[in-house]
N, C-alpha and C positions, 0 to 999 in steps of 0.2 A: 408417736412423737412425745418427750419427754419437755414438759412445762412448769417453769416455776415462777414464782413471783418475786418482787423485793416492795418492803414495806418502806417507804422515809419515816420512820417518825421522833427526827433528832431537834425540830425546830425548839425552839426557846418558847414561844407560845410570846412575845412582847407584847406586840398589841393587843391578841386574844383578853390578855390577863391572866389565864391560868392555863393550866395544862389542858389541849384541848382533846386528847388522848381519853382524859377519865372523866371526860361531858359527857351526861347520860342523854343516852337520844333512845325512843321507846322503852327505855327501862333498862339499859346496858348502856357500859363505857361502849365510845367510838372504835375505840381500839379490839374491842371483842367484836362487835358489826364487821367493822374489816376480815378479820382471819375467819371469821365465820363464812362471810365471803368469797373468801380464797382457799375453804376446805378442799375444795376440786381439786386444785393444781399438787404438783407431783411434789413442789419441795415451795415452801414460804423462809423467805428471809427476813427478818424485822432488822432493820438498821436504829439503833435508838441513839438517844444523845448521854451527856456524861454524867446527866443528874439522876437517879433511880427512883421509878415510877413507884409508890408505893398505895 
């Protein structure tokens, strides 16, 4: 069976205050935790938003 995932990550971060994508949590952005996560599956989708994560 063929499994993939889709990632949200377009929100604005308002309340957060900042981008919660590049909070380091054990030593890595959030954002690498996740696909790191999701190395298994067959195909990963990231859906981002309009601002470029740099």
């Amino acid at each position: 069976m063929r499994i993939g995932a889709i990632v949200l990550a377009a929100g604005e971060s308002r309340r957060f205050g900042g981008n919660k994508l590049l909070v380091m949590v054990g030593g890595e952005p959030v954002i690498l935790r996740v696909l790191r996560a999701l190395s298994g599956f067959e195909r990963v989708v990231v859906v981002g938003g309009p601002t470029p994560v740099s």
